[in-house]
Backbone as CSV, one residue per row, in Angstrom:
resi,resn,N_x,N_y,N_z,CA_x,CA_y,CA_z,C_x,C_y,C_z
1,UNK,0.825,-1.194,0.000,0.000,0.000,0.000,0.868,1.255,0.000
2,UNK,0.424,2.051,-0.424,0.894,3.149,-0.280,0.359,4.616,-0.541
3,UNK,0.743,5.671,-1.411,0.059,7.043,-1.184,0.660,7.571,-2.822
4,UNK,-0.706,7.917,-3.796,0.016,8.454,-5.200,-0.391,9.892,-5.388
5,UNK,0.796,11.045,-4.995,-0.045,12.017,-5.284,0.556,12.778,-6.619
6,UNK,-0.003,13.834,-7.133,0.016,13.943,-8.228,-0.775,15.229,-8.457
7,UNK,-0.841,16.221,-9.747,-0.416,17.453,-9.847,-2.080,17.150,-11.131
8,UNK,-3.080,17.797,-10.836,-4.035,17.785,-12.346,-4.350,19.538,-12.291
9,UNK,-4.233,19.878,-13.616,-4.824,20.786,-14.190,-5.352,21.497,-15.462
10,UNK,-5.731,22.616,-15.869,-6.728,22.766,-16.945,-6.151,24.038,-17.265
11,UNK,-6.426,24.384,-18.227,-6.526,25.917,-18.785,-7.693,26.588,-18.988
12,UNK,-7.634,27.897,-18.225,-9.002,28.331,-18.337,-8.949,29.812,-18.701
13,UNK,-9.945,30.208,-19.599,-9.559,31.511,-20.011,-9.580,32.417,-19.230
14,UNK,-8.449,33.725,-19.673,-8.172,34.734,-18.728,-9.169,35.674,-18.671
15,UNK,-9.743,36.053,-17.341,-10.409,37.604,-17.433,-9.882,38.791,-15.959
16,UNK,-10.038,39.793,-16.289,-9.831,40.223,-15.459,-10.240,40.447,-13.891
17,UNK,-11.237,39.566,-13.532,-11.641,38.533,-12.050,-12.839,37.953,-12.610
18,UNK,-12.789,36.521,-12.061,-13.517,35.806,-12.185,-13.448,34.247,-11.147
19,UNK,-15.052,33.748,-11.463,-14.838,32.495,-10.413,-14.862,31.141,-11.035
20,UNK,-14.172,30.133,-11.142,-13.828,29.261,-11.684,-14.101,27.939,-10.706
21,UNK,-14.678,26.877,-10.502,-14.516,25.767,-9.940,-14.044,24.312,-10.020
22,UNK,-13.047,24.244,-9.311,-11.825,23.178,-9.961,-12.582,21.983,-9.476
23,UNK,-12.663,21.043,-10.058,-13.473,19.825,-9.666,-12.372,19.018,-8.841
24,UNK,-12.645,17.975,-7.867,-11.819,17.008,-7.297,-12.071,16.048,-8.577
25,UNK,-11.251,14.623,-8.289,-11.681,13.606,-8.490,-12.757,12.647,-7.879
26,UNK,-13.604,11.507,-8.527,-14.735,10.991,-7.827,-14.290,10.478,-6.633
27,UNK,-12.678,10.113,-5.984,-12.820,9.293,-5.143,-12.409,10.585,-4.075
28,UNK,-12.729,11.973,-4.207,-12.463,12.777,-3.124,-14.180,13.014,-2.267
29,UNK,-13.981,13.201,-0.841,-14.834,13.606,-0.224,-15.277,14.845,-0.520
30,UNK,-14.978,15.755,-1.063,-15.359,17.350,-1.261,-15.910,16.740,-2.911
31,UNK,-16.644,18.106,-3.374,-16.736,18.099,-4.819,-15.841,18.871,-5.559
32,UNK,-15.036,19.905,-4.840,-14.422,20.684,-5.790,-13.812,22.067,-4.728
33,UNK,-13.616,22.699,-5.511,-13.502,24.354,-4.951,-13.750,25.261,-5.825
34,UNK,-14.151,26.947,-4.952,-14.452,27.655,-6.388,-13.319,28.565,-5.876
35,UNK,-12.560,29.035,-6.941,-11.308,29.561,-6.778,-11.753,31.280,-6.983
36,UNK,-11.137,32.418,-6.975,-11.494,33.707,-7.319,-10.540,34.431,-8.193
37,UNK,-10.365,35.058,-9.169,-9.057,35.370,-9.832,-9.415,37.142,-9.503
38,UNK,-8.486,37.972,-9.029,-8.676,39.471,-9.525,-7.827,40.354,-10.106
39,UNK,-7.140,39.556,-10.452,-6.276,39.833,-11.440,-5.208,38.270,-12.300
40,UNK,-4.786,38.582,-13.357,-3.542,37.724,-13.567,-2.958,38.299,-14.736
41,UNK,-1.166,37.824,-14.318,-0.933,38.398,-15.130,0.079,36.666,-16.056
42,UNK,-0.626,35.908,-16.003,-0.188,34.737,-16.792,-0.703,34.363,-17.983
43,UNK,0.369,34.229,-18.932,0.373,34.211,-20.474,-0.976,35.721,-20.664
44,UNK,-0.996,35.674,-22.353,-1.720,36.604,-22.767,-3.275,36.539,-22.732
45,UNK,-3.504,34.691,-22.606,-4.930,34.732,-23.240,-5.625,33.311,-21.790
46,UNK,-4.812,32.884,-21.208,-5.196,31.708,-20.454,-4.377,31.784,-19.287
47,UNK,-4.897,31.305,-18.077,-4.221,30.737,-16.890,-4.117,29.576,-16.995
48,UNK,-3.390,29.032,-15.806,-3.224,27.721,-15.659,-4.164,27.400,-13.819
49,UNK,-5.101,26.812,-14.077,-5.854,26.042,-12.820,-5.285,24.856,-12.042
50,UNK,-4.336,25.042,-11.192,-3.588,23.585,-10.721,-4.284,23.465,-9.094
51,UNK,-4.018,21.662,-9.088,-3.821,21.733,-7.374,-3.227,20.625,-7.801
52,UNK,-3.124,19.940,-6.190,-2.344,19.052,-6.225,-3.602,17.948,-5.325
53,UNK,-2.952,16.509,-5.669,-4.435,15.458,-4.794,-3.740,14.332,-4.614
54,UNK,-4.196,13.690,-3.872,-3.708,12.402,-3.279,-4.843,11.423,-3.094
55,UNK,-4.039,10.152,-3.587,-4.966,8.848,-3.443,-4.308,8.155,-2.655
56,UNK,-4.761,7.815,-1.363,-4.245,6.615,-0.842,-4.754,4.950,-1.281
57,UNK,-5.604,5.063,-2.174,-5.858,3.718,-2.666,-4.565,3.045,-3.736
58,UNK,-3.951,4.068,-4.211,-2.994,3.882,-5.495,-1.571,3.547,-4.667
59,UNK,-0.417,3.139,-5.643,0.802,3.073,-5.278,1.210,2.156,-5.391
């Protein structure tokens, strides 16, 4: 047994604030989060939406 964690994310278009909700995976207890942007200044046209998650079923 052990613990696989690991890095998922999306690209989502840029605006100058906005609310975005990053989904978990099905085997998380939460459904997600809603994140807030009020500014960014990454790339010209898109951010990048990351987290990071862990499965202890995997490994």
């Amino acid at each position: 047994p052990g613990t696989w964690t690991f890095w998922e994310s999306e690209l989502i278009p840029k605006k100058n604030s906005g609310e975005y909700h990053m989904t978990f995976p099905s085997y998380s207890t939460d459904p997600g989060i809603d994140v807030v942007f009020t500014a960014t200044d990454n790339y010209q046209n898109w951010l990048i939406l990351y987290g990071c998650t862990q499965d202890d079923k995997k490994a």
